[in-house]
C-alpha positions in Angstrom: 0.0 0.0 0.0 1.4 3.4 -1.4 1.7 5.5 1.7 1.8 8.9 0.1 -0.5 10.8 -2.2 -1.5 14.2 -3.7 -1.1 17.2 -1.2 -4.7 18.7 -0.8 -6.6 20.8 1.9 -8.6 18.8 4.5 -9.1 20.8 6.9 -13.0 21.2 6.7 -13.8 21.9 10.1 -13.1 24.5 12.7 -10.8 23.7 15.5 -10.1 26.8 17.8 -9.2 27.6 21.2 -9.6 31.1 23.3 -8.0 31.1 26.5 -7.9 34.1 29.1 -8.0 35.1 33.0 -11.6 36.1 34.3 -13.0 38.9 32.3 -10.6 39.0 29.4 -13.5 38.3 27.4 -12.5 34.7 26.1 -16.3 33.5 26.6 -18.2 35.9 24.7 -15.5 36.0 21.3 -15.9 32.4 21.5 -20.1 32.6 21.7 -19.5 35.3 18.6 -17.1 33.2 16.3 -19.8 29.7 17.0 -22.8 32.0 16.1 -20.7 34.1 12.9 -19.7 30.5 11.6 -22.9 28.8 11.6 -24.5 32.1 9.4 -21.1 31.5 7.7 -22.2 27.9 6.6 -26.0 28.6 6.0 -24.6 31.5 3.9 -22.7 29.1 1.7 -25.7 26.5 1.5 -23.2 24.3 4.0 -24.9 20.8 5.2 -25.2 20.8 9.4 -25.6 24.5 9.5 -29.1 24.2 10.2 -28.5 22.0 13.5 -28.5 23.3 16.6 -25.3 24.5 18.7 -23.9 22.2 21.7 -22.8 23.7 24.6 -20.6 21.8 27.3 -21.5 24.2 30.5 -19.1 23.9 33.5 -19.2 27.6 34.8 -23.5 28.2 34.1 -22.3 30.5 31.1 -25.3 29.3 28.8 -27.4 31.6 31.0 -25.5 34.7 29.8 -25.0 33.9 26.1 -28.8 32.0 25.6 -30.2 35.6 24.5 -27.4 36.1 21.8 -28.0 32.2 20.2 -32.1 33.2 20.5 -31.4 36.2 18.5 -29.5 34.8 15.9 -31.9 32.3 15.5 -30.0 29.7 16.3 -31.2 26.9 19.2 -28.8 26.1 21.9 -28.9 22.7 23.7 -26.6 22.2 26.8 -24.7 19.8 29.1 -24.2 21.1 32.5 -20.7 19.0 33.6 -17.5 18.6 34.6 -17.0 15.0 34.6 -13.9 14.3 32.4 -15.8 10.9 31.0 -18.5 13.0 29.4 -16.0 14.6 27.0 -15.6 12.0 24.2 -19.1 10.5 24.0 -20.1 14.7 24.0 -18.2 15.0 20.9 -19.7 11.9 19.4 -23.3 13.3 20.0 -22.7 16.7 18.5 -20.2 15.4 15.7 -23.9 13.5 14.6 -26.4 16.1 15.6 -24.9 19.7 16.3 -23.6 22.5 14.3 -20.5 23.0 16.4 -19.9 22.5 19.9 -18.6 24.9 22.6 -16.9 23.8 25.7 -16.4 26.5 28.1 -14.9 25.7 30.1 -11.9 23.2 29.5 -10.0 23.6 32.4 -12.8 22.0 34.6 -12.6 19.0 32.7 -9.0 18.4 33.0 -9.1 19.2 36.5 -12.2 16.9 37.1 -10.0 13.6 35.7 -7.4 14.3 37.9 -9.6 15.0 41.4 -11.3 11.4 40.3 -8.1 9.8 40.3 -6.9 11.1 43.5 -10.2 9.9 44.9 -9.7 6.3 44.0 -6.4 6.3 45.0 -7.4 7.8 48.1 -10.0 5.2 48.2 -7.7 2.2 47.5 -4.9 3.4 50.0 -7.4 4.3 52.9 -5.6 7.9 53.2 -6.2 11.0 51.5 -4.0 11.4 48.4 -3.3 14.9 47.6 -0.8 14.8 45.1 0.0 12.8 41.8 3.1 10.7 41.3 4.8 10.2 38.4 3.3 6.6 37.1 0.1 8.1 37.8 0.7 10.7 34.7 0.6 7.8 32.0 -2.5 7.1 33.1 -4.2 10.4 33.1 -2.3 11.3 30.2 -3.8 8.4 28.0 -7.4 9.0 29.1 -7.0 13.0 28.3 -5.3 11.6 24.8 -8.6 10.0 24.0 -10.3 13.5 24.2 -7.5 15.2 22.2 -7.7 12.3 19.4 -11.9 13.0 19.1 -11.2 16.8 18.8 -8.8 16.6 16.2 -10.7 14.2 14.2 -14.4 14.6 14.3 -15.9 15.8 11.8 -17.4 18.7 14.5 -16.9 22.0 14.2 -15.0 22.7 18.0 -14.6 25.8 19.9 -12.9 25.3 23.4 -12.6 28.2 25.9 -9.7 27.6 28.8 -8.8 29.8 32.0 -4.9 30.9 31.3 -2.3 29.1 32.7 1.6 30.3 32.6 5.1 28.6 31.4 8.4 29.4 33.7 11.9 28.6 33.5 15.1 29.4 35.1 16.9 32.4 33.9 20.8 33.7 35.5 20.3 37.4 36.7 23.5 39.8 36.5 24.7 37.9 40.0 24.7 34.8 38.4 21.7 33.7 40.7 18.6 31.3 38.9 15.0 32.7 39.2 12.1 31.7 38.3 10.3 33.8 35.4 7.6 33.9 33.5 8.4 32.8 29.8 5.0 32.2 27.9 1.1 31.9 28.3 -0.6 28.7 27.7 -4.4 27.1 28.2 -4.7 25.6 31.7 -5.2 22.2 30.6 -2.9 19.2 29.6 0.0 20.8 28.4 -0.1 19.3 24.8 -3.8 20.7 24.6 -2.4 24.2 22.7 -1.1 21.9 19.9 -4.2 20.6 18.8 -6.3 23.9 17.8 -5.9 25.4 14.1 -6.0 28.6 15.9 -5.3 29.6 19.4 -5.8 33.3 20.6 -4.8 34.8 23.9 -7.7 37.4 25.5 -6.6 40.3 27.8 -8.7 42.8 29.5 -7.0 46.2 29.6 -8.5 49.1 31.5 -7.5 52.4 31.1 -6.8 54.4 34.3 -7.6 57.5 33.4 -10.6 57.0 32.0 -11.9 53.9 33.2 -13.0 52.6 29.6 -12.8 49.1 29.2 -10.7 46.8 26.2 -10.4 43.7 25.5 -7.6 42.2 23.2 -7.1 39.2 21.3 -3.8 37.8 20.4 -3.5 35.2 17.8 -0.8 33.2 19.3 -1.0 30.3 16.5 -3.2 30.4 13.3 -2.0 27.6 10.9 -3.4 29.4 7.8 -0.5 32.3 8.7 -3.2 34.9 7.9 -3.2 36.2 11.1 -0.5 34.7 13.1 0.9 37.2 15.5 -1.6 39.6 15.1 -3.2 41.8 17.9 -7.1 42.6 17.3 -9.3 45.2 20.1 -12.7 43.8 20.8 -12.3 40.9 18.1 -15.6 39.6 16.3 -16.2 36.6 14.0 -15.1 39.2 11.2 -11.7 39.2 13.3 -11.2 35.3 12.3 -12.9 35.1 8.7 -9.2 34.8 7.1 -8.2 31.8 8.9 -12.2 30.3 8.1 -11.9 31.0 4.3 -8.9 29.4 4.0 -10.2 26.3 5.5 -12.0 23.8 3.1 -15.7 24.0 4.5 -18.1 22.0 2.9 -15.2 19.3 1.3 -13.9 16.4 2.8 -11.9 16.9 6.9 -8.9 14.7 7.0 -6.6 14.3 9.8 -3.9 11.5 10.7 -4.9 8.8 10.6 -5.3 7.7 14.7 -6.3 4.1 14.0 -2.7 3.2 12.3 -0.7 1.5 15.2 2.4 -0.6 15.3 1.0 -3.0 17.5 2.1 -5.9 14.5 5.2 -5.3 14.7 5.5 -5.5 18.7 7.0 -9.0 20.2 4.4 -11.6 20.4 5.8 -12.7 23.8 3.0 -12.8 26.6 5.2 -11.0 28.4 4.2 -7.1 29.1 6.8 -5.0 27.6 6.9 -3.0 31.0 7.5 -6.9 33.1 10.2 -7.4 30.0 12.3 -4.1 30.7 12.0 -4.8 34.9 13.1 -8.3 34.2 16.2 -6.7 32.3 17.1 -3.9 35.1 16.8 -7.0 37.8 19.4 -8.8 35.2 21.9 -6.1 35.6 21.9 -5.3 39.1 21.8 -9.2 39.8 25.4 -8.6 37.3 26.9 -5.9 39.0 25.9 -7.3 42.7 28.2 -10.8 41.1 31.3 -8.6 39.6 32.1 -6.9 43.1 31.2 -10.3 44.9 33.6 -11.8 42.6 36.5 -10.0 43.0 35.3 -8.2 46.7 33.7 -11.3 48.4 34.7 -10.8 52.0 32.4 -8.8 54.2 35.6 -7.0 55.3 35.7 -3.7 56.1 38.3 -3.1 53.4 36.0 -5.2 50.5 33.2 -3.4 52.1 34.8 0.1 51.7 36.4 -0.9 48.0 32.6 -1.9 46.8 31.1 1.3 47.7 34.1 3.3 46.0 33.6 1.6 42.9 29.7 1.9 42.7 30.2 5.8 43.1 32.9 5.8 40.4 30.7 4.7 37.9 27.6 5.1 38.8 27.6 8.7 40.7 25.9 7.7 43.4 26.4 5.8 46.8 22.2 4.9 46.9 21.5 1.7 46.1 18.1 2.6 45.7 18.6 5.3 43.2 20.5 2.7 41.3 18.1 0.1 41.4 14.6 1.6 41.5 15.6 5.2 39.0 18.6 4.5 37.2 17.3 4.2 33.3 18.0 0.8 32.0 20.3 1.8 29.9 22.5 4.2 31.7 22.8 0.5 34.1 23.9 -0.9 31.3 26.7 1.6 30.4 27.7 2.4 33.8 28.5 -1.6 34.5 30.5 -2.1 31.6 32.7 0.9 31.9 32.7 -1.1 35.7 33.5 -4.7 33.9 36.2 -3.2 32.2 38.1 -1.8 35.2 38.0 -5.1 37.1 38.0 -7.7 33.9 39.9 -5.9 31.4 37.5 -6.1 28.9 34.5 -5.0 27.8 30.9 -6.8 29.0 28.3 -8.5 27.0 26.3 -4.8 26.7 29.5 -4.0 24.3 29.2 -0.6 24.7 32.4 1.2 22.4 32.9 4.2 24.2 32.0 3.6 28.3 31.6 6.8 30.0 34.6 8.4 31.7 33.6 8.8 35.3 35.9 11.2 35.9 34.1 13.8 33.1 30.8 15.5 33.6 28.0 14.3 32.4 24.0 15.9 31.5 21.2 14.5 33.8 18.9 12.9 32.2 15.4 12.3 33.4 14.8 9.0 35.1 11.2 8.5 33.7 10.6 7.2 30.4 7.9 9.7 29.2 8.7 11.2 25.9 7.2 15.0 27.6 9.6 15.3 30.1 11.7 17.9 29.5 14.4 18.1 32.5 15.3 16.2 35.5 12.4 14.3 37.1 14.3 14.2 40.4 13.8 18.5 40.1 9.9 17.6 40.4 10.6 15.1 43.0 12.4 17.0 45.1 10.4 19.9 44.3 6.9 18.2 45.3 8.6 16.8 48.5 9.7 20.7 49.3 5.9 21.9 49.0 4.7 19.2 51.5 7.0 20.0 53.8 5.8 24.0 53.2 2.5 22.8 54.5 2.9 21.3 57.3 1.5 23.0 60.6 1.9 20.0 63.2 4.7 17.8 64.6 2.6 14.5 64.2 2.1 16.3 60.4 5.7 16.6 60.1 7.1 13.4 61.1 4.2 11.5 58.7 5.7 13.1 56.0 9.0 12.3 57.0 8.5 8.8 57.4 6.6 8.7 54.1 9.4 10.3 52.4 12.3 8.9 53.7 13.1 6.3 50.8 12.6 8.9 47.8 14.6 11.6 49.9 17.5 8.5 50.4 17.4 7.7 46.6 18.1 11.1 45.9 21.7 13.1 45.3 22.8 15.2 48.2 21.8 18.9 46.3 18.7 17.7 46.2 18.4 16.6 49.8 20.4 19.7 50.9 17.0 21.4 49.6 14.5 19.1 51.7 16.3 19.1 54.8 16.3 23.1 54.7 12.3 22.6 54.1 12.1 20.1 56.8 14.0 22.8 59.3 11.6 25.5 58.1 9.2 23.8 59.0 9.9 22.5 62.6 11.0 26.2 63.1 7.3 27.0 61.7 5.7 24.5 64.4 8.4 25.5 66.9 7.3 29.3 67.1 3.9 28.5 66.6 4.0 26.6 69.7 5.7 29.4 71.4 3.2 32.1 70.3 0.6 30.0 71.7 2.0 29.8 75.0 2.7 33.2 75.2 -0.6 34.3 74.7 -2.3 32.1 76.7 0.2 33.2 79.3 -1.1 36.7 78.8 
């Protein structure tokens, strides 16, 4: 089968996003573009356009904009909900039966999946869960990709509206010191959300002091038809966004990848889960680098003792066992004990690798989580969550929970890194400490 074939435009159906802080005006550009575009379609003698508009209704908006749908002529059926599992089967009853939908607002829905599962766990653990761990991500991150998928593919017209959210990263001031700064807007959401519109616009409410008068702005922070990418427009309408929809191919056929292609054929037929296959691996190496130093260390001497641990923070840049065994990428384990086979054997181990790392040279973290969206350290998130508990902790039975909960990730970490807990953990007992001493104080008064 021929996998390529002519170029042509496919992109029949609208897929937008306006995303904003309260008042900026996100929810009623979005209400004007749904209601422009459908007496854009019956215009143009379009098939649907004559079907109501769906509405998705998580903040009671549908009361404010009813009256501009009823004037246009144009009925407006709604679904009052946050539940995350409502999402798909929504866009699967308008793709059939609506003109476009609206969802307004997004955020709620992303939010909503990830309260549930914090719920269950809570439930299954018999303690309240307030945070998300890392293996919990691939979960959530599948379900929201089901959601994503239907948007980008349904043959739907789709508006979504989203509550701002911002993007930070370190920067080096003139002292050489890292802060943390603001470096971009996104929609508060899964962060892979702002890739799926055709267009995404930024709203901003501006006020002028003097006067008191009132603006609002959109941005066009991505508009795939390049008509008005980058562009600034005051008090935008669905004139504001005709370029991007005339360039689209209303009417003709919508084409998008092509989401039910999988490599699942090629995968190993083994009954074996690919995740049980890699654990079985990493338990193959450490089960190898526990028999090298056995082999040529096998006294429980002192000295063996002391000549063990000096070579497993050699070439491995750690002294934690734990790190090694339950974070260390398979196969940075796999590099680091051959570059260790070589310095006791001679030679090089079964992994082969040509060029075994120099212990002695620097090398870039890498993040010890295979997820293809992580994009630094996961220990820096770790360490970072750990800190915030710690920040929030008012009680000594409070404190030494979290302590004891913490004590094997905090042990599997490098010393920077618990450097930065232990300095939360002080704050905190400091926090508690004059607390306490406040309270006796005044009760003393």
């Amino acid at each position: 089968m021929a996998l390529f074939k002519p170029a042509e435009n496919t992109m029949a159906y609208l897929k937008a996003g306006f995303m904003g802080e309260a008042g900026s005006g996100k929810t009623h550009t979005a209400t004007l573009v749904a209601i422009g575009l459908v007496q854009y379609l019956k215009s143009k003698g379009i098939a649907g356009s004559g079907k109501p508009a769906f509405m998705l209704d998580t903040e009671n908006g549908s009361s404010w904009i009813k009256p501009m749908f009823d004037e246009a002529g144009i009925p407006l059926l709604v679904a009052k909900t946050r539940a995350f599992k409502d999402l798909v089967p929504a866009v699967r009853e308008a793709e059939q039966n609506a003109s476009v939908l609206f969802i307004d607002s997004i955020t709620h829905f992303w939010e909503e999946l990830q309260n549930s599962y914090l719920a269950t766990l809570s439930e299954r653990r018999g303690r309240t869960m307030t945070r998300l761990e890392f293996q919990d991500w691939n979960f959530i991150k599948g379900q929201w990709r089901k959601f994503s998928d239907a948007f980008v593919t349904s043959n739907l017209h789709c508006i979504l509206c989203g509550r701002l959210g911002w993007e930070y990263e370190n920067v080096e001031d003139e002292r050489g010191k890292k802060q943390i700064e603001k470096s971009g807007a996104k929609m508060q959401a899964e962060k892979g959300l702002g890739y799926e519109p055709n267009i995404l616009v930024w709203m901003e409410r501006n006020m002028d002091l003097h006067t008191k008068a009132i603006a609002r702005t959109a941005t066009v922070l991505k508009d795939r038809s390049r008509r008005l990418d980058g562009k600034q427009f005051p008090d935008p309408t669905f004139g504001t966004f005709l370029p991007h929809i005339e360039f689209m191919a209303l009417g003709g056929k919508h084409e998008s990848a092509d989401v039910s292609r999988t490599s699942h054929d090629i995968m190993p037929d083994d009954d074996t889960p690919l995740s049980d296959i890699k654990s079985i691996r990493r338990n193959i190496v450490l089960d190898e680098i526990e028999a090298l130093l056995v082999n040529h260390y096998p006294s429980t001497s002192a000295a063996d003792k002391q000549a063990k641990a000096a070579l497993i923070k050699k070439h491995f840049r750690t002294t934690s066992w734990t790190e090694i065994s339950k974070l260390m990428p398979l196969h940075d384990l796999q590099c680091y004990y051959d570059a260790l086979h070589r310095e006791l054997e001679g030679k090089a181990s079964r992994y082969g690798v040509e060029d075994a790392p120099n212990p002695d040279e620097p090398v870039d973290e890498i993040p010890y989580l295979d997820d293809p969206e992580t994009e630094r350290d996961v220990r820096d998130d770790v360490a970072a969550n750990i800190i915030r508990a710690f920040d929030e902790v008012r009680a000594p039975a409070q404190l030494n929970k979290l302590k004891k909960e913490h004590k094997s990730t905090i042990e599997a970490l490098d010393e920077e890194r618990q450097g930065k807990i232990l300095v939360a953990i002080g704050k905190a007992a400091t926090r508690i400490t004059t607390a306490k001493a406040s309270m006796r104080a005044e009760a003393a008064e």
